[in-house]
Each structure stands twice: as C-alpha cells, then as structure tokens.
N, C-alpha and C positions, 0 to 999 in steps of 0.2 A: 486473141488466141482462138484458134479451128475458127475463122472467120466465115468458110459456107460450110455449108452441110456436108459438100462430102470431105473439105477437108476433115470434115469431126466425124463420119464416118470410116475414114480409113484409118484414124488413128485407134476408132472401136475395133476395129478388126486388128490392129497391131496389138491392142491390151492396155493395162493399165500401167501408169508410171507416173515420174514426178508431178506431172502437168493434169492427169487424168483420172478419177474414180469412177467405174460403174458400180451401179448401186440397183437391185432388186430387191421392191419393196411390196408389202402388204398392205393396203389402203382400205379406209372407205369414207362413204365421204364427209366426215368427224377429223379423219387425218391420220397417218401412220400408224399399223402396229406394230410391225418390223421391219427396220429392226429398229432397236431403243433408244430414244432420243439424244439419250447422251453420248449415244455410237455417234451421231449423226453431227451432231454438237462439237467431238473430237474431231471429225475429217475436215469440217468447215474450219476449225479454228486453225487445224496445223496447216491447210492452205493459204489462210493469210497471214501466217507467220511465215509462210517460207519467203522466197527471193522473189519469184513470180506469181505467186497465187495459183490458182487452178480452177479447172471445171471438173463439175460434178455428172452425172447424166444418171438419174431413175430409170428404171426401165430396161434395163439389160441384166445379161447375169455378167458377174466376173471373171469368174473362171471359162465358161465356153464364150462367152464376147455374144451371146444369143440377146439377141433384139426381142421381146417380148411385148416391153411395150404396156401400157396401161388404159386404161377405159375413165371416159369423162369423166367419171365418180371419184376414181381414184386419184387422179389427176389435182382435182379442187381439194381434199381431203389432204393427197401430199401437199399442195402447195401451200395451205393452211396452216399445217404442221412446221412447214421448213419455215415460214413468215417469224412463227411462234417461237420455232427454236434458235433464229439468229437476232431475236429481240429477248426473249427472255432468258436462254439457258447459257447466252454466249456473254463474259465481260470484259472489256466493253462491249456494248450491241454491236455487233457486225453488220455492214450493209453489201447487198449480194443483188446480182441482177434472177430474176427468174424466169423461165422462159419456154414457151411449148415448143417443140419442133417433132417433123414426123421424119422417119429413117422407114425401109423397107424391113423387112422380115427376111429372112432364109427363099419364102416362096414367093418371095417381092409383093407383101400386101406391107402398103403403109402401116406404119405402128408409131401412136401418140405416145414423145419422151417427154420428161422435165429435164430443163438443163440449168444448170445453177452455175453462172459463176463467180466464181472467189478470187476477187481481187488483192495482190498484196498489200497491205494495210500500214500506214504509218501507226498502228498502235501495236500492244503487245496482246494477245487475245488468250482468254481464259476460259475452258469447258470445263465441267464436270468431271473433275477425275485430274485435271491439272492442265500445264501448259504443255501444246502438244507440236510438232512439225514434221514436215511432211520428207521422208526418206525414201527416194524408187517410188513402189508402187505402194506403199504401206506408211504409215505414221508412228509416231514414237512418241514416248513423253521428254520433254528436253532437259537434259542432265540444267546444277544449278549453274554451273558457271557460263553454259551456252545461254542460257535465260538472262542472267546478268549481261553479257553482253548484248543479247538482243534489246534488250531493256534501253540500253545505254544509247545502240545506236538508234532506234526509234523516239528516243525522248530528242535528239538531235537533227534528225529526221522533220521532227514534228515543227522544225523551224519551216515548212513547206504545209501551213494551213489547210481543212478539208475539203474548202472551198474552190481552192487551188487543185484538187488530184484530179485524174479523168475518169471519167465514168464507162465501167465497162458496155462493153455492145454500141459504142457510139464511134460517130464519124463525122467529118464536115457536113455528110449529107444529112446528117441528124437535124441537124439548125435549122429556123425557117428562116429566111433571106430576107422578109418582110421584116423584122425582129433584130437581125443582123444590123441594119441598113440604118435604124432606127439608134445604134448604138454607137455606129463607126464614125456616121455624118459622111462627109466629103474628102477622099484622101486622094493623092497618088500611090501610097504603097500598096503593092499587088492585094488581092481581098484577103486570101488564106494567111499571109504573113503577116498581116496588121491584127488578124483575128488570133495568132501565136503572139504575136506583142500586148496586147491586151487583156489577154485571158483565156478568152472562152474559148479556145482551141490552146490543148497542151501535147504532150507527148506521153501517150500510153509506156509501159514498159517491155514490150515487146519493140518501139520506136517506131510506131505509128500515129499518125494524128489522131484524139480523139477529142468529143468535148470536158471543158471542165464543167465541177459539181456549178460554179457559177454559171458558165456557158449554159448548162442545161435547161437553168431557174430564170434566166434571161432570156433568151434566147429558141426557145424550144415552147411551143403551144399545148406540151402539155409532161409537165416536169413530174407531174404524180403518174406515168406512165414508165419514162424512162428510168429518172434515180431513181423511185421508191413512191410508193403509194399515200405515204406521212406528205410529200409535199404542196399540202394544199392548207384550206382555211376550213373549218367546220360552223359554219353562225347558226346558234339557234338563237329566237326570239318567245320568252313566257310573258303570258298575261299578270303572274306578282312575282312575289320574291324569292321564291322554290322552285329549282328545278326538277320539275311534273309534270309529265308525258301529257297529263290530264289538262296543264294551261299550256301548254306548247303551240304558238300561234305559227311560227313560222321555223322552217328546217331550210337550208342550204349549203351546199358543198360546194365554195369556191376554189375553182382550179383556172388555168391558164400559166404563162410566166406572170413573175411574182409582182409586176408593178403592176400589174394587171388585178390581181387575186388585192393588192392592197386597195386600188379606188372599188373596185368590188364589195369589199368589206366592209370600209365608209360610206360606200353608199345604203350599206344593209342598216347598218347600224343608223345613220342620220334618217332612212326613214321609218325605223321602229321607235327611234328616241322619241318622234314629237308630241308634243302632248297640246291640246288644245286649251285655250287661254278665252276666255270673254273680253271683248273692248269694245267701250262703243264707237261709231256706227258697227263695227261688224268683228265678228270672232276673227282671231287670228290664229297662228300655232308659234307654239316656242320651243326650241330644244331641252332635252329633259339635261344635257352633257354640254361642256365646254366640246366644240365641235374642234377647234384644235388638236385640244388635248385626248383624243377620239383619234384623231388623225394619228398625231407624235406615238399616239400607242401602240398602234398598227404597225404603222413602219418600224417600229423599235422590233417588236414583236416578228416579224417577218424576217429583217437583217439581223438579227443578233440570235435567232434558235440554232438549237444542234441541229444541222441535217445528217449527222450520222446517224441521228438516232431514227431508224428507217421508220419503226411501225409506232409512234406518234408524231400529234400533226397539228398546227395551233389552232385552239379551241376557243370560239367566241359566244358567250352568252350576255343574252339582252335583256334584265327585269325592269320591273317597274322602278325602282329603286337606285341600281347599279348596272355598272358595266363591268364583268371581268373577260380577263385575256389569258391565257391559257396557252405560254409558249414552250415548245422542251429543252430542256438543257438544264446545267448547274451554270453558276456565276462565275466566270474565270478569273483563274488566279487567289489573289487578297480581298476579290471585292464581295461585298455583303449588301443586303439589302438595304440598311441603314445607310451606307457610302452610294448609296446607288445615285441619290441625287446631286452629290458632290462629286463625283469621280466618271470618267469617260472610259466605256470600256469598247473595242471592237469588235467580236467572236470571225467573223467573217468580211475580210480587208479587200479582199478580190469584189466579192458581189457589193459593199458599200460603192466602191471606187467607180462598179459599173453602173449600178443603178443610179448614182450621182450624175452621170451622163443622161439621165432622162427627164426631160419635162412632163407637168401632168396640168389637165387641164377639168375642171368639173363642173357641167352642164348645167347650175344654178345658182340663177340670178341673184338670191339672198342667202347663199353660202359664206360665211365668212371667209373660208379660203376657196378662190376661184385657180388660180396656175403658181404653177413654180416651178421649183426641182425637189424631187424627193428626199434629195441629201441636204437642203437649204442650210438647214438647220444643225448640220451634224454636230454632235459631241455636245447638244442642248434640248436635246427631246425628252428626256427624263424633265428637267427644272420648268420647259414647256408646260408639261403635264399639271405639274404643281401648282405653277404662276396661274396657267387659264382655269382650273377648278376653283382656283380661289376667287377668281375676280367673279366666276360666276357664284360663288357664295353656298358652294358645295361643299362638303368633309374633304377634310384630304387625301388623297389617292394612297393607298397601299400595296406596297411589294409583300409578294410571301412566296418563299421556297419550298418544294415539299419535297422529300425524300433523296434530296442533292438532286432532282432530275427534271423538274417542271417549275417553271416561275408564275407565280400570279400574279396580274398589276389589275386591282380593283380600281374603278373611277367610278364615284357618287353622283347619284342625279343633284339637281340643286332641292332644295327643299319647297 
C-alpha cells in the first residue's frame, strides 16, 4: 500500500479516505499529548478491522493536507507512544509496522513523517470506547450484528495462522539470499515460486508478493527490525538467586534469524552455567543444567511464542541456582501447564516446518549435543526437558503462566 513516496504523497495531497488518516500531533519526547490515546487506539483498531487495513501518517494536518512534519524529539516520543498504544490500549495487541519517511513542505524543505501501517488483521480488535471500523475518511463504532459477523468470519479466517500472514513493508527483496539458500537446498523450481510454495513468500492483500511473519524470522538478518522490535532473545546472567542490577554479570541482546538467536542463547547460557568442580590431577568444569534440556527449552521457547504480541520478547535469565525462560503468549486451546508434558501443541506450523529444514552444528568438542536438526525432536521437547533434569539429579522443571500472556519454563541446577 503507497509503496514509494510519492505514491504516498499524492494520495496526501488527494486527502484522506478509506486507506488513509493524516494525523497532527503534539509530542515530546516522553511521547504524545494530542491528541488522546484512545483517539489514537480507535483509528488503529478500525483499520485493521476493515478489508485492507490502512496507513496512518503523523505529521500532516487533515483538513489542508499541509505537511508540517515533526522534529527528532517528537518523532521518538510519538513513536514511543504509538509502540505503547498498540501493545497496551489495543485487545488483542495489534502488530503495526512503524516508519520514518521525509515528504517536502509547501516551500520544498524536507519534513520528518511517521508512517504507521495497519495491516488488516485476522483478529477482531478492541480500543477503548469499543469495537470500531473504518467508513470513507472517518471511523465509527460497529453496530452489534456487524461485529458478530466480523467475529464469525475472523474466527474462520484464523484457520490461516500468524505465522503464515505477510508482513507489511516487505518484499522478495527483503530476504537475504544467503538465508534463502540455506532453506530451499537444490531445486529446479523457479527461486520466487518455490519460496510461495514453501512459505516465506506469501501474497499481501493488495496481491502483491510479500514476506511471511515466518519468512521474515528465517530468512531476514534482522527480524526485530522488520516485524517488530519483541523479536529477539534478552539473556541476562546474575551472580545468585535475585534479579539485582547489583549482581548482573552479564547483559545481552540476541537478535539475527531465529536459528541463529537459538545457538546464540545456548551458547550464552552453556557458558554462564559452568561451575568449577575439583579432581584430581587437575580441576575441571561441569554444567550447572542438563545442557539438552537448556537446549529443548530454547527452541520450545522460540517456536511456540506469540509473535503477535509485537512489544514482548523472550526473556532469559541465568542464576546461580536456576534457569528461567521467559516466552509470550497464552497456551492454545485446552492445554495447561500440568498437560504440557503429555500433550503436543504447535502455535506456529509454518516456521516449525521451516526451521525443521535446518541443520545446526556447535563448535565444542565436550558438548553433549554437537549437530542435528532443530526440529529432531519435535512433539518431545517438553518430556526432553524433564527426562535430562532428572538424570542430572536436579528438581523438576516448572511451567507457570502469568496473566494468560507469558509462560515460564524454570530449569534447576543440579544440586
């Protein structure tokens, strides 16, 4: 949708309508004081209730279409604001691309916009004030029987997983080809059509190629850029049992595609775990964690979170003691934490199916796992978990849910 600039400029100059809201806003750089977040929260939400979604563009006025335009401050301050307000004021969280671009002025001096777009949404989306869509150039609240039916066909819809949509702002040329290449192996089928057979190229709704939410997490060098800022890994490492700025040994922010971000993670974790052991002739080190079940945690953790959920992101911490995992989402469907070791669940079928195509391989010699595939195991990483904490003689590992939105999966050092 307005793929260059001046396509999205001449449609500012035509005005606003079903596809289109200009927006002149007040900033600083804390983030929006007008207009009111719940204004803001309505426009987003009845754009991805409509058919096609929409863009947003800060930075203009409405009524004269005048480019005004915003100052660095403001800029970081709105972008703060709108992060804020399609993760917390929208339900479900809404995932939106965000985006600087400069337009001229009246006396042709460049001027810094935000452009937001809103994709249309396989869910049904909730502001403040009610469920809203998008009519002309204006929004409304949807009577009940439109809502009922929206309802009905999105819940139908939703047979077309998140993993599966395409990511606005993208294109074949999005993907690194190094990455690509890594995924396809050896074909004769043309490159572009085997990458629509396989996933990571789908069809926008406009009916243009773009990547999918998979394609981007595979495929793309840097997936907390493109979908959302949530998709990476956060590891910190503390010196005991509390996390305390004051024992924080080590901070990282694992980003790249996602098979990537998981050998990343184990290897953060496999070198904060070890713990020094005495023997004679000579000291050695031993793992504080079943290095498996460290592994199985990760990948669980990585394939199975919400990537809807744009502004969280899985959270890893390293004590003396434990390891917890820290992934978003609620448990789909019937399943619970107590069934979690009995029962096989997939959130994400597309990116399992991809990443299943990739071997991994890990640079030491006294690794208990040195290569495989990262899907080896599928439908047996949870019982993994359990089986290897035990043999090392550790407590047993715990799932906890909090607030239907973030799963914890604790793992015990041995004692």
């Amino acid at each position: 949708m307005f793929d260059t600039i001046e396509e999205l400029a001449a449609h500012i100059r035509l005005g606003e309508d079903s596809l289109l809201e200009l927006k002149l806003v007040t900033a600083t750089r804390k983030g929006i004081t007008s207009p009111h977040p719940d204004s803001l929260a309505q426009e987003f939400v009845a754009f991805a209730n409509s058919l096609k979604g929409g863009v947003v563009v800060f930075g203009v006025e409405d009524k004269t279409r005048e480019i005004v335009g915003l100052t660095i401050e403001e800029a970081d301050g709105a972008e703060l604001s709108i992060r804020n307000i399609l993760n917390d004021s929208i339900r479900p969280p809404l995932t939106a691309s965000i985006t600087r671009i400069e337009l001229p002025d009246t006396m042709g001096i460049a001027r810094l916009l935000l452009r937001v777009d809103v994709p249309r949404s396989l869910f049904v989306h909730k502001a403040p004030g009610g469920f809203f869509e998008r009519i002309g150039s204006s929004k409304r609240e949807m009577s009940i029987p439109l809502l009922e039916r929206l309802m009905q066909q999105r819940n139908q819809s939703r047979l077309v997983l998140f993993d599966e949509m395409p990511v606005p702002g993208t294109s074949p040329d999005s993907l690194d080809p190094d990455l690509t290449d890594k995924l396809i192996g050896d074909s004769e089928v043309p490159y572009e059509e085997l990458l629509h057979k396989m996933g990571i190229l789908c069809t926008n709704p406009e009916g243009r190629a773009a990547c999918s939410v998979a394609g981007v997490l595979l495929a793309t060098s840097r997936p907390d850029q493109i979908l959302h800022s949530g998709a990476c890994i956060e590891a910190v490492h503390y010196a005991g049992t509390e996390r305390d700025s004051d024992l924080q040994v080590t901070y990282r922010r694992i980003m790249g595609p996602i098979d990537r971000q998981i050998l990343d993670a184990f290897d953060f974790v496999r070198w904060t775990m070890l713990r020094p052991a005495t023997k004679e002739p000579a000291r050695i080190e031993r793992p504080a964690f079943s290095e498996k079940a460290v592994f199985e945690g990760i990948v669980n953790a990585v394939v199975h979170r919400d990537y809807s959920m744009s502004g969280s992101k899985i959270r890893l911490f390293v004590f003396s003691d434990r390891l917890e995992i820290y992934s978003p989402g609620s448990l789909p469907n019937t399943l619970t934490v107590e069934t979690l070791p009995h029962r096989q669940y997939t959130r994400n079928e597309m990116l399992v199916g991809l990443l299943g195509r990739l071997k991994f391989e890990i640079d030491a010699p006294d690794a208990p796992i040195r290569r495989g595939r990262f899907m080896e195991s599928r439908g047996e990483g949870v019982p993994i978990i359990f089986r290897e904490s035990k043999k090392l003689g550790a407590p047993p590992p715990k799932y906890e849910l909090f607030d239907d939105q973030e799963l914890r999966l604790t793992i015990y050092a041995q004692p």
